[in-house]
C-alpha positions as CSV (number, residue, x, y, z in Angstrom):
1,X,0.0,0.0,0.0
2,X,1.5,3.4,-1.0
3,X,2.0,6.0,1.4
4,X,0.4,9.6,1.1
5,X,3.6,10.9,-0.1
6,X,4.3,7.9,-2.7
7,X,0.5,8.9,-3.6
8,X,1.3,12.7,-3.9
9,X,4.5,12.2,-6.2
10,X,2.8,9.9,-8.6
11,X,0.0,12.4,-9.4
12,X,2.9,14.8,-9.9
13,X,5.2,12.8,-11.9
14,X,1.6,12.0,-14.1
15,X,0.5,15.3,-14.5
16,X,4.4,15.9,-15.4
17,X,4.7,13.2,-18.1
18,X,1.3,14.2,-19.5
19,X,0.9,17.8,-19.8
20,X,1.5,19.7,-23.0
21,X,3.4,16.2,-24.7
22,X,2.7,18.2,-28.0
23,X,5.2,20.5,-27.7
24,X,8.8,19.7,-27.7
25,X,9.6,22.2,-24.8
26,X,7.0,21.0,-22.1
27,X,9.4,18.9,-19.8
28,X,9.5,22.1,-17.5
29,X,5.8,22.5,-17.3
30,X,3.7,21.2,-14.7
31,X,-0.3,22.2,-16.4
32,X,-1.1,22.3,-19.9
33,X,-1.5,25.8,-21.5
34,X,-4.5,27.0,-21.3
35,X,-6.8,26.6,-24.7
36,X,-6.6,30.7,-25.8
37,X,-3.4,30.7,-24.9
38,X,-2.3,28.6,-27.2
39,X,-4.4,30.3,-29.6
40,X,-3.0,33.5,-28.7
41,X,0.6,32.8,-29.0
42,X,1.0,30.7,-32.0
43,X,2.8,31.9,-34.7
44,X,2.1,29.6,-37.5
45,X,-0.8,31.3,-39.6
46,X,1.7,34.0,-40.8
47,X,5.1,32.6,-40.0
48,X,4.3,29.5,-42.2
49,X,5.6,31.8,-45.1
50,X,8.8,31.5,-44.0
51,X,9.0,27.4,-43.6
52,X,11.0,26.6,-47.3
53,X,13.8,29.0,-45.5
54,X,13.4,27.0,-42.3
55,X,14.0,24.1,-44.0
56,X,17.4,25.7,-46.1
57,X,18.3,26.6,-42.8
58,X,17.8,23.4,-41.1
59,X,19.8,21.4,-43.9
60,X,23.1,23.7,-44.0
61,X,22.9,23.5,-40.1
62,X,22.7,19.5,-40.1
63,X,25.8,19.4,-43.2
64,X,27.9,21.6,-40.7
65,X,26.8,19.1,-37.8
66,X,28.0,16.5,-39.6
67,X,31.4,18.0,-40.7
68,X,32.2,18.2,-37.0
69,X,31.2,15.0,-35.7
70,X,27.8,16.0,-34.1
71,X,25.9,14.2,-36.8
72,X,26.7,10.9,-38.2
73,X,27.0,10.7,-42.0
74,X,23.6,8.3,-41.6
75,X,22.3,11.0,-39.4
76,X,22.4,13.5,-41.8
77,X,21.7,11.3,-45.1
78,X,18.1,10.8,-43.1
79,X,17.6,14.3,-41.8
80,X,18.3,15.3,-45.7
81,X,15.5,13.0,-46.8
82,X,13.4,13.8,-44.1
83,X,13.8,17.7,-44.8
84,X,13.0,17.1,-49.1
85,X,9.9,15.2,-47.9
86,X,8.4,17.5,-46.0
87,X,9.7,20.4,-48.0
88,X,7.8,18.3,-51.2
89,X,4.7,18.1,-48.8
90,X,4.9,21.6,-47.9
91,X,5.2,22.8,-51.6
92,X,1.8,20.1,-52.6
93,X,0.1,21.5,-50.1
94,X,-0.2,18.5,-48.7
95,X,1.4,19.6,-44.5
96,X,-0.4,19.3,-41.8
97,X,0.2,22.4,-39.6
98,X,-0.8,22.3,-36.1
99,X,-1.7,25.0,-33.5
100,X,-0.1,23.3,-30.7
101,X,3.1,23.2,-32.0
102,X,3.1,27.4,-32.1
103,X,5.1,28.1,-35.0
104,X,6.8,26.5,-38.1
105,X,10.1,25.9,-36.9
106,X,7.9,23.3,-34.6
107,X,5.9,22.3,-37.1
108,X,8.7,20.6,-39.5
109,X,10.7,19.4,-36.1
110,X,7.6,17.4,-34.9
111,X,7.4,16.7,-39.2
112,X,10.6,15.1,-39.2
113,X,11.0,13.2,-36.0
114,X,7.8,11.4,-37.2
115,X,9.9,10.7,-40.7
116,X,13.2,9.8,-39.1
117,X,13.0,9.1,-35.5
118,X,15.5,10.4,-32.8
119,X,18.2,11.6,-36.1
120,X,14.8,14.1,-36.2
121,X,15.6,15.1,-32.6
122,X,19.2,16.0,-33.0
123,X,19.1,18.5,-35.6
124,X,18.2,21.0,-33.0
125,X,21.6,20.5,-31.4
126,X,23.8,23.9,-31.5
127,X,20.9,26.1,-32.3
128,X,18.1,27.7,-30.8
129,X,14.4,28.9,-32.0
130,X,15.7,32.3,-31.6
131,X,19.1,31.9,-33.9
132,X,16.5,29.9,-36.3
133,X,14.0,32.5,-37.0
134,X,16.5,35.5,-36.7
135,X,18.1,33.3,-39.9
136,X,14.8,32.5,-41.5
137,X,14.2,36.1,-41.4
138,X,17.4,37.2,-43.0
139,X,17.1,34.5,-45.8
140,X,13.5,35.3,-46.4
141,X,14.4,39.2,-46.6
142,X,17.1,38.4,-48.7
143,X,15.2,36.9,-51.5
144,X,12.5,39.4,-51.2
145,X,15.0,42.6,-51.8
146,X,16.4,40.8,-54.9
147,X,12.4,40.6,-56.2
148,X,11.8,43.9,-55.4
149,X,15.0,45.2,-56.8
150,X,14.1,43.5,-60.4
151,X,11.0,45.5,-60.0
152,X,12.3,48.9,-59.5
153,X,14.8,48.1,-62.1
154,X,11.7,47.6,-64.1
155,X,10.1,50.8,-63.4
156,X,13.1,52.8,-64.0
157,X,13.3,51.3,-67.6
158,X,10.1,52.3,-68.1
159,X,10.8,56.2,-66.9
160,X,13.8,55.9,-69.3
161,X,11.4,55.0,-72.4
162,X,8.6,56.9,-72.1
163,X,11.0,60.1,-71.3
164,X,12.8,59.3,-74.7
165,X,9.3,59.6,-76.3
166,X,8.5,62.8,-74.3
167,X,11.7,64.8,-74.4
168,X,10.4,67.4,-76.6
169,X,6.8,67.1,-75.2
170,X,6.2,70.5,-73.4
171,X,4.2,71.3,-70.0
172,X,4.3,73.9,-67.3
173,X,6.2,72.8,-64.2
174,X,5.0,74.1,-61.3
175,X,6.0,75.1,-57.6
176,X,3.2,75.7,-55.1
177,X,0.8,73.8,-57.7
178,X,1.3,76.9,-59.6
179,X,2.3,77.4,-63.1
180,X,6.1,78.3,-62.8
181,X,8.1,77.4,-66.1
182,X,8.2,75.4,-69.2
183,X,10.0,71.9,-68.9
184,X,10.2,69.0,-70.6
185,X,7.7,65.9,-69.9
186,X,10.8,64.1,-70.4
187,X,12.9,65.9,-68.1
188,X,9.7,65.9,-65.4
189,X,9.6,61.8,-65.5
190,X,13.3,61.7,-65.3
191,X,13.1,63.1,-61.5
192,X,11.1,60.1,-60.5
193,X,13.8,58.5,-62.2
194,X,16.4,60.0,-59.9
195,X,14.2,59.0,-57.0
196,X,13.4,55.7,-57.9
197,X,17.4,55.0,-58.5
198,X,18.4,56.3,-54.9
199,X,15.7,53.6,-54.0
200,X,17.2,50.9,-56.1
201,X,20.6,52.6,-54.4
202,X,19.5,52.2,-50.4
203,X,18.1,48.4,-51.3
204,X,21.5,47.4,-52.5
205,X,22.9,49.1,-49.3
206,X,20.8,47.4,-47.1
207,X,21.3,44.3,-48.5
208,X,24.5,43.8,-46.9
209,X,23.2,44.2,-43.2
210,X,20.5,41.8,-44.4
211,X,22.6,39.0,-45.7
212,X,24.4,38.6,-42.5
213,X,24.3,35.1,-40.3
214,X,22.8,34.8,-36.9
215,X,22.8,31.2,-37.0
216,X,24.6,29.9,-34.1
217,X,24.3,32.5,-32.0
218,X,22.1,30.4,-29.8
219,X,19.3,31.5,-27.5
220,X,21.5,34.3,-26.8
221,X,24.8,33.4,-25.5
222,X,26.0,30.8,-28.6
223,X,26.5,27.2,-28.3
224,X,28.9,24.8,-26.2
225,X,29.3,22.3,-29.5
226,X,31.8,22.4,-31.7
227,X,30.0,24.2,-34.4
228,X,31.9,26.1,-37.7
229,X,29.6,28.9,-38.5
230,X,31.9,30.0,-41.5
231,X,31.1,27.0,-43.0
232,X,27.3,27.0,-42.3
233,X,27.6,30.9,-43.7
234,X,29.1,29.4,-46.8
235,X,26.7,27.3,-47.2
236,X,23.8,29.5,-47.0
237,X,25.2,32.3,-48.9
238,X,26.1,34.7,-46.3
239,X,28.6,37.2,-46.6
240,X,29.0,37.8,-43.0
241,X,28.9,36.3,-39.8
242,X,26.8,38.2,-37.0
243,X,29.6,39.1,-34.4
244,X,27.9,39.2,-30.9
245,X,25.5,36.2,-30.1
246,X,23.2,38.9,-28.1
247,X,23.0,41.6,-30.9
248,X,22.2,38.6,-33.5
249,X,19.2,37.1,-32.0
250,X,17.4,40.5,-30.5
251,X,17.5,43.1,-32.9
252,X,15.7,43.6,-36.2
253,X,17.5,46.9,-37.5
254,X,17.8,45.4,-40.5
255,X,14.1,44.8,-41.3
256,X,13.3,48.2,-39.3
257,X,16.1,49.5,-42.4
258,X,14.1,47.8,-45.3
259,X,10.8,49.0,-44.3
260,X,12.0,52.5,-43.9
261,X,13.8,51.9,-47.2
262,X,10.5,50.9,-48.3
263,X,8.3,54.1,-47.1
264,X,10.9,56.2,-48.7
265,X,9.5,53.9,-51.9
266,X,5.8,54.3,-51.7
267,X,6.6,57.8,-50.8
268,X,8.1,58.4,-54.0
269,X,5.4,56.4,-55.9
270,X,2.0,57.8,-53.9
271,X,4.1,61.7,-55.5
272,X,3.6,60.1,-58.9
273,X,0.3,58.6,-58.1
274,X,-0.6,62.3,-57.0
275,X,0.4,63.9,-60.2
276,X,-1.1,60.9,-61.9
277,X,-4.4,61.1,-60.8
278,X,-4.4,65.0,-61.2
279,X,-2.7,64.9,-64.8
280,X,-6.0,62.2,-65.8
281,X,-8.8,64.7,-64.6
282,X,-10.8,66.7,-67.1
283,X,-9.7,69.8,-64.9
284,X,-5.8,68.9,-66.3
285,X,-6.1,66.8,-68.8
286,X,-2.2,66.3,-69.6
287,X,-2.7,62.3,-70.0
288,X,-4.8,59.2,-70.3
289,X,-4.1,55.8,-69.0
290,X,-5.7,52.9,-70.1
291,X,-9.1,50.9,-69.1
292,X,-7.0,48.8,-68.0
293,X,-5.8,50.5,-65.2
294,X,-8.9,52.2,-64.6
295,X,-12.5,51.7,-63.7
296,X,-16.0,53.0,-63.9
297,X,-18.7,54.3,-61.0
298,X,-21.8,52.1,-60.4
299,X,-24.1,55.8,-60.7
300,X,-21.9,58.1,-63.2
301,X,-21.7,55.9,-67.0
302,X,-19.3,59.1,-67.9
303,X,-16.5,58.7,-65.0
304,X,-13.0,57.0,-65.7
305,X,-11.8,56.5,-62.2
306,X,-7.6,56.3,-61.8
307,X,-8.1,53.3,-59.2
308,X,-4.4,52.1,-59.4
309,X,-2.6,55.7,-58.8
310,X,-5.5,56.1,-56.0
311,X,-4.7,52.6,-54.8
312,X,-0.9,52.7,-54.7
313,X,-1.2,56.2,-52.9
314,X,-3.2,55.2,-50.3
315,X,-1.2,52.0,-50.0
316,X,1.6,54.3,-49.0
317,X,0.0,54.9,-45.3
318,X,0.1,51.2,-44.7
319,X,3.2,51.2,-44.8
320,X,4.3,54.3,-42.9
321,X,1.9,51.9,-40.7
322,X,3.8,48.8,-40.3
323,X,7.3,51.0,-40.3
324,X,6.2,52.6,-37.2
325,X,4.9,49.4,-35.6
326,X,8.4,47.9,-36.3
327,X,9.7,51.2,-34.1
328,X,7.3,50.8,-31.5
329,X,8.0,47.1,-31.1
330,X,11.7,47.2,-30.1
331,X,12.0,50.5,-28.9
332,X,11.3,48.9,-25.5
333,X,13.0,45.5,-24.7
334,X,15.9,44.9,-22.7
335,X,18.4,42.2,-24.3
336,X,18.3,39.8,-25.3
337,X,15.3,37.8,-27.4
338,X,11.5,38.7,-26.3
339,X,8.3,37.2,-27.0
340,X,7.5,40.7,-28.4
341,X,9.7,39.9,-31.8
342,X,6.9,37.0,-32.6
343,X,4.8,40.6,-33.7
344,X,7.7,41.7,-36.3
345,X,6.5,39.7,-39.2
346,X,3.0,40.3,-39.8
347,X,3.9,44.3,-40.4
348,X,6.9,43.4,-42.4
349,X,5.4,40.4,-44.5
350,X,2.5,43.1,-45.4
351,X,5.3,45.5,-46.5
352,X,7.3,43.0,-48.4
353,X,3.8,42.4,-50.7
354,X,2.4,45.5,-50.5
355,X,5.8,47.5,-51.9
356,X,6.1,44.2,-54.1
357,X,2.9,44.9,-55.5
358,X,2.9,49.0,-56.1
359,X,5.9,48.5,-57.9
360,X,5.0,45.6,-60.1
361,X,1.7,47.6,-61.4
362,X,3.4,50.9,-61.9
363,X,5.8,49.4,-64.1
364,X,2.8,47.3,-65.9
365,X,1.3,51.0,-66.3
366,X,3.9,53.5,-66.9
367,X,4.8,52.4,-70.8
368,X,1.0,52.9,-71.4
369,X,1.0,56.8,-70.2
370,X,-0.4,58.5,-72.9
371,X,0.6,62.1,-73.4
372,X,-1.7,64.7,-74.3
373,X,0.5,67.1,-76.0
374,X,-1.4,69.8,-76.8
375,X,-3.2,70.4,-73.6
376,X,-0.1,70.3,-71.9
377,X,1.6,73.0,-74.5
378,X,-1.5,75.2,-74.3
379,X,-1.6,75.2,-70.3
380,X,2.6,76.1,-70.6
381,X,1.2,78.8,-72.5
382,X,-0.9,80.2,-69.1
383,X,0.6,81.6,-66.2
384,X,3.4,83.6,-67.2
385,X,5.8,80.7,-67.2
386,X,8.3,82.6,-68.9
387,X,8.5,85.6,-66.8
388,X,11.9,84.7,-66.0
389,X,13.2,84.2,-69.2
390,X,12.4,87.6,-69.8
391,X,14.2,88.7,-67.4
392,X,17.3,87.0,-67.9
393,X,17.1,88.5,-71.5
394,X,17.1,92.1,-69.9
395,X,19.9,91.0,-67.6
396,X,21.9,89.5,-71.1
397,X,20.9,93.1,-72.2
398,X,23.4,95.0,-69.4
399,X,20.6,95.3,-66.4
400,X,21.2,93.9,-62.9
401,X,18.8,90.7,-62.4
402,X,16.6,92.3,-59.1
403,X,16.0,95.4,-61.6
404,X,15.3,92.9,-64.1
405,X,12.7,91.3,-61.6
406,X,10.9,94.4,-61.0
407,X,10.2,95.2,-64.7
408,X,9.2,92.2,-65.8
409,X,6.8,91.7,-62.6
410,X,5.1,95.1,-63.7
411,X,4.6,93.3,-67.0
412,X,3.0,90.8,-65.7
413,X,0.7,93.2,-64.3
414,X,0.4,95.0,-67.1
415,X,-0.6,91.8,-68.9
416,X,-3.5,90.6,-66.5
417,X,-5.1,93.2,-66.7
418,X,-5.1,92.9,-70.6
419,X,-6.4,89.5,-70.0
420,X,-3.2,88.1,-71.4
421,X,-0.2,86.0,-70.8
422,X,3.1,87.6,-70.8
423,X,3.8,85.7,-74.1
424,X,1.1,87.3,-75.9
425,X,2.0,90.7,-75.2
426,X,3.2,93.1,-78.4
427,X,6.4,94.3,-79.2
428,X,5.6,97.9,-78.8
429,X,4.3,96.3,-75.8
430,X,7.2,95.2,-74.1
431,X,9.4,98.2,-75.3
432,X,7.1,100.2,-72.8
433,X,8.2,98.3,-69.9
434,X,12.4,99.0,-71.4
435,X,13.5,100.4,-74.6
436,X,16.2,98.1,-74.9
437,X,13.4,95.0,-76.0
438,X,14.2,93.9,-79.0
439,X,12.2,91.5,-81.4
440,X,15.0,88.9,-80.7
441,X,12.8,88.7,-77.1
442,X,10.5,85.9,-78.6
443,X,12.9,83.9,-79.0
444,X,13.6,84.4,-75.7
445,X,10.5,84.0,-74.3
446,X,8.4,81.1,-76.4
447,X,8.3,78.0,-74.6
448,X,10.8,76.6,-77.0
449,X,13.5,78.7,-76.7
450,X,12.9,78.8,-72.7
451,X,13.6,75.2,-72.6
452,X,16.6,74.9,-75.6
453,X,18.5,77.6,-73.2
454,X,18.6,75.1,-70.4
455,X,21.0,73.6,-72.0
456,X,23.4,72.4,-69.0
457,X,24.3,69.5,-67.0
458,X,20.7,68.5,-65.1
459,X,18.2,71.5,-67.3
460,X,15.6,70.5,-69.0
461,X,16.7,71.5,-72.9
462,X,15.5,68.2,-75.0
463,X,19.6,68.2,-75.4
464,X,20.3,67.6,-71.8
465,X,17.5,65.1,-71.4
466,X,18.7,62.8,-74.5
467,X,22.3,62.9,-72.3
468,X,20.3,62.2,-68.6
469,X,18.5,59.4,-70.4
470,X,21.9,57.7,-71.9
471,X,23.4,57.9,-68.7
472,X,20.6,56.8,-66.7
473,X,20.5,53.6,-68.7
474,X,24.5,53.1,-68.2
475,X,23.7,53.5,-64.3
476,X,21.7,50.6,-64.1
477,X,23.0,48.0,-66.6
């Protein structure tokens, strides 16, 4: 007959052996987690994404196990097959994920113990969930730059093509929404161009803090095995090592980098969207996009509504969103590794295909800009956008540029109130304003001749923009 106590440390050593069996870590738990709980902190509906990285991960880590005697060679052969099999069942859809295994690094553990047997249960050896998802991460991110990358670079053909067709395309340019002077269409695209390339430009930069190795750094504090993380670096295609164990598996300044690198993208896209979406109004008028791009209203048969522009700009915010949720969420823990860095991947997943997106339609849609030249000539023809040539003709003439100013303002004036633009305005006219006006001054001051006298490095002459264009292409062969 057992004793109380013998009684007493049987229901404990039960409860022990039975609680939570489904997860690999439950030898220190006494009670099985609670139902919501579970529910609450599992991972796998969104981390899933990343479990054909897991698996990369997992198979360099069990060839370096092997190379230094952890592993057997028969080890490894079945933790190799194991890993193809449930990376085939994961690509047929065919994996059963599970709740109560929290996340996918789990998942395909529990996956391949069931395949192999206790090989299954060694490849865990030297590593740590919080090394494995801080080099899940990386690899993931890595392959996603290099997508959106050949995106951009696809975009910033397309600038380059359709400002070769709209070099000598004129429309007003404007500061303060307001007509200012004459440029070239072409020259106007090519300064998304230069925005877009700095883009392309921070990518690659970041890129190197992205494709660096955490693996083997551990929980925290690295690994008492024999490991060769050079060799598991070489093998994944790293190009560094992560050099503090601490630093490697707690911080994520390198996807806070890409999705700050990404705002400063839909940025840059929701200005074009702007000017899109204005441009394509009947109040403008300066372009058309296609159907295709575009829909209807369920009430108004007559309305061609710029969805994608309106889309893409409003997409911006959502990613200002998930940058500042990225902030928020580490700008409080203490070293090393917190629970907290399980909410870092829904808000940098959603950027990854959101920018991915954006930049995938605008460079569908930018080739099929239509210009419409004329309206754009007429409305450079409005507002006095070559006041200033005017007065650099006077200050070509012998008169200091702020006396310059002064005149030409007071033709200006002078001009309103005749209901014209400065363009239209006589010779006898202008000689009012200075006698030394000659009939050389429309030359001067057509919308032509303003833009042919840009001529320099960066103007907007049709010149200068066949040159940007040609270099532009060398800069991102």
């Amino acid at each position: 007959m057992c004793s109380e106590n013998e009684i007493c440390f049987n229901d404990f050593k039960n409860r022990i052996m039975n609680s939570d069996k489904n997860h690999l870590w439950g030898g220190r738990f006494n009670e099985p987690t609670e139902e919501f709980v579970k529910i609450f902190g599992a991972s796998i509906s969104f981390d899933k994404i990343l479990a054909l990285y897991d698996i990369e991960g997992s198979q360099a880590h069990a060839t370096m196990l092997s190379e230094v005697g952890v592993l057997t060679s028969n080890e490894l052969k079945q933790i190799s097959e194991g890993l193809d099999q449930i990376k085939h069942e994961i690509t047929n859809d065919q994996f059963e994920w599970s709740v109560d295994l929290e996340d996918v690094h789990m998942n395909i553990e529990a996956r391949l113990t069931e395949i192999c047997g206790d090989p299954g249960k060694k490849l865990h050896t030297g590593r740590s969930r919080n090394d494995q998802v801080a080099t899940d991460i990386r690899l993931y991110l890595r392959d996603q730059v290099r997508n959106i990358t050949t995106e951009i670079e696809r975009l910033l053909n397309a600038l380059l093509d359709l400002a070769d067709q709209e070099k000598e395309t004129i429309m007003p340019g404007f500061t303060h929404l307001q007509a200012a002077q004459p440029v070239s269409f072409g020259h106007h695209l090519l300064a998304y161009f230069e925005m877009f390339k700095r883009d392309h430009e921070r990518l690659q930069d970041g890129y190197k803090r992205i494709n660096t190795m955490p693996l083997g750094s551990g929980a925290l504090a690295g690994t008492s095995y024999p490991i060769n993380r050079e060799r598991t670096a070489e093998i994944l295609g790293f190009e560094r090592i992560c050099l503090n164990s601490i630093d490697a598996v707690s911080d994520r300044d390198f996807a806070i980098e890409f999705a700050a690198n990404a705002s400063l993208i839909m940025m840059h896209l929701s200005r074009f969207s702007e000017e899109l979406i204005q441009w394509s109004s009947a109040q403008f008028d300066f372009i058309s996009l296609p159907d295709s791009f575009c829909t209807g209203s369920s009430i108004m048969p007559q309305k061609k509504n710029p969805d994608v522009p309106e889309l893409v700009r409003g997409k911006a915010g959502r990613v200002n969103g998930n940058l500042v949720a990225l902030l928020t969420l580490m700008k409080g823990q203490p070293l090393a590794y917190n629970k907290d860095n399980q909410e870092d991947k829904e808000p940098l997943f959603d950027t990854v295909e959101t920018l991915h997106a954006c930049l995938h339609v605008f460079a569908d849609m930018v080739p099929t800009i239509q210009s419409k030249k004329e309206n754009m000539y007429q409305s450079a023809l409005k507002g006095h956008t070559t006041a200033t040539d005017l007065a650099d003709y006077l200050v070509k003439k012998g008169m200091t540029f702020r006396d310059a100013h002064e005149i030409v303002g007071k033709a200006v004036s002078y001009a309103i109130n005749e209901n014209k633009d400065l363009s239209e305005l006589s010779l006898k006219e202008l000689k009012v304003f200075d006698s030394s006006i000659e009939s050389d001054v429309f030359d001067a001051i057509s919308l032509e001749g303003s833009l042919n006298a840009r001529n320099h490095l960066g103007g907007t002459s049709p010149k200068q923009v066949s040159l940007a264009i040609n270099a532009g292409r060398k800069s991102i062969k």
